[in-house]
C-alpha positions, 0 to 999 in steps of 0.5 A: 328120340328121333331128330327135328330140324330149324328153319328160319326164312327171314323176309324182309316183312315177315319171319317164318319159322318151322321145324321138320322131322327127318323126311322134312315134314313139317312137325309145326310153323309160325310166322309174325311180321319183321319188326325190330330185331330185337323183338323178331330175334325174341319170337324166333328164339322162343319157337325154337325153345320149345323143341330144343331136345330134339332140334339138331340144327337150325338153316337160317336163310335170310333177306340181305345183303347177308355176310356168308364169310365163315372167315369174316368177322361179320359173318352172319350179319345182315350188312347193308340192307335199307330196312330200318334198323336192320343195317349190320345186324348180327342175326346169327349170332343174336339167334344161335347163342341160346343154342348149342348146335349148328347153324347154317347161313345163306340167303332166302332165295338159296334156301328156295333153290335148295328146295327147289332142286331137290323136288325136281328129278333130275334136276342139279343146276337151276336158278330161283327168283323172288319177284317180290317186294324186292327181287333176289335170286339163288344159283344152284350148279351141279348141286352147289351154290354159285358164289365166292366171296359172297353171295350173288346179287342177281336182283341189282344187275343192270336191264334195259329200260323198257320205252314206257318208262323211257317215256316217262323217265321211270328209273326204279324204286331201288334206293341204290341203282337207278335202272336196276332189275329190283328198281323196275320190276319189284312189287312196289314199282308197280304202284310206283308206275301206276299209284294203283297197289299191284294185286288191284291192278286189272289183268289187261293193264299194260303195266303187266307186259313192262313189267314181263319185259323186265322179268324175261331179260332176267331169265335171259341173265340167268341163260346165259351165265349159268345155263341151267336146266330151269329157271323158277320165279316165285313171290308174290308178282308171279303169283299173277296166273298170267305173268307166266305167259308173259315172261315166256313169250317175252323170253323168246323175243329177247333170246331170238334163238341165240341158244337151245332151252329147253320147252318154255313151259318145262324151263320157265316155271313156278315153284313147284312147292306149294305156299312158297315151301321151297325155302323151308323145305331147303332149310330142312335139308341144309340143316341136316347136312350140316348136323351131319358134318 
């Protein structure tokens, strides 16, 4: 009987849960909106149920702050998130004890840099971004992720306010930080700015380019602390076929040739995984990885 493996990518507004077979096709996938974490929790370990023979383990990459300490006590918790109800949740645990094999736990945006990496030849050290309802980002380096205690929080570094939120004392949506990279360029800034939902918001608004400008300085965040080989935002922000353009040319303003990278468009990209997979297809190969341990 050949082997089947989980993945569960636990976004803040939807689950979506697949399994794959052993070239990390996708045998079947489902998706239903985050509620409580009790009835989530319940649809996710019901899809699993039904491939329990074969499934040899299950990656789980979830919205955070998430703890990823084997040795912690939390381990496998969702920790301080603001979304209701979902605060010291112990997602792990509440999923892997109707199971009797591995799970692995990392963020969503690790799990799409995982599957980032290993679609792009040649490529071991890359850095992915969400620009979504929240922003997030996975590191990879030489195939590993980039953390110690814990998980990176690249979304809540700290950017330079751009003049037209200056102006109109614009500091974020983020309910911790004022000025932080989530608070000024996730989706829900921008209704925030203009009272206009983004994907209503027309291509030629200014808004795009203050926007872009926060977008850049997080590539040139992520240049020059992990000097990667690419950089790949994903979510539903740079779903926009025009942001890409912007993101670039702001870039190279902001970077003022400081330090060789390689072509924009080869360096500054989108996934390359299409209906954002790349988290399934990461969590099929975490998965394995540590079946096989």
């Amino acid at each position: 009987m050949s082997k089947l493996y989980g993945s569960v990518e636990a976004g803040g507004t939807k689950f979506v849960c697949a399994v794959g077979d052993e070239n990390f096709e996708v045998v079947e996938k489902v998706q239903f909106p985050t509620t409580t974490p009790y009835e989530t929790v319940e649809k996710t370990v019901a899809f699993f149920k039904r491939f329990e023979d074969q499934l040899a383990a299950v990656a789980i990459g979830s919205f955070g702050p998430i703890d990823i300490d084997e040795n912690s006590d939390t381990y496998g918790y969702i920790t301080s998130t603001p979304k209701p109800n979902w605060a010291n949740v112990d997602l792990v645990g509440l999923i892997a004890k109707d199971f009797k094999i591995p799970f692995y736990f990392t963020t969503d945006v690790n799990s799409s840099a995982y599957g980032e990496t290993l679609v792009r030849k040649g490529v071991d050290s890359l850095v992915y971004y969400t620009i979504g309802t929240g922003i997030g980002a996975g590191a990879i380096q030489r195939g590993e992720f980039i953390g110690g205690s814990g998980h990176t929080e690249a979304g809540h570094t700290y950017v330079s306010l751009h003049p037209h939120d200056v102006a109109h004392e614009f500091t974020g949506v983020c309910p911790f930080h004022r000025g932080c990279l989530e608070g000024m360029a996730a989706g829900p800034s921008l209704e925030a700015r203009t009272g206009i939902r983004g994907e209503l918001i027309e291509k030629n608004s200014d808004v795009w380019d203050v926007q872009a400008y926060y977008i850049a300085q997080a590539a040139v965040q992520a240049t020059l602390l992990y000097r990667p080989q690419v950089i790949v935002f994903g979510g539903g922000v740079m779903a926009q076929p025009h942001m890409l353009k912007r993101v670039r040319e702001k870039f190279d303003s902001l970077l003022n040739g400081y330090l060789p990278v390689p072509d924009l468009e080869d360096y500054i990209v989108t996934p390359a995984i299409a209906e954002n997979g790349s988290a399934t297809f990461g969590n099929f190969a975490l998965a394995k990885k540590i079946s096989e341990r």
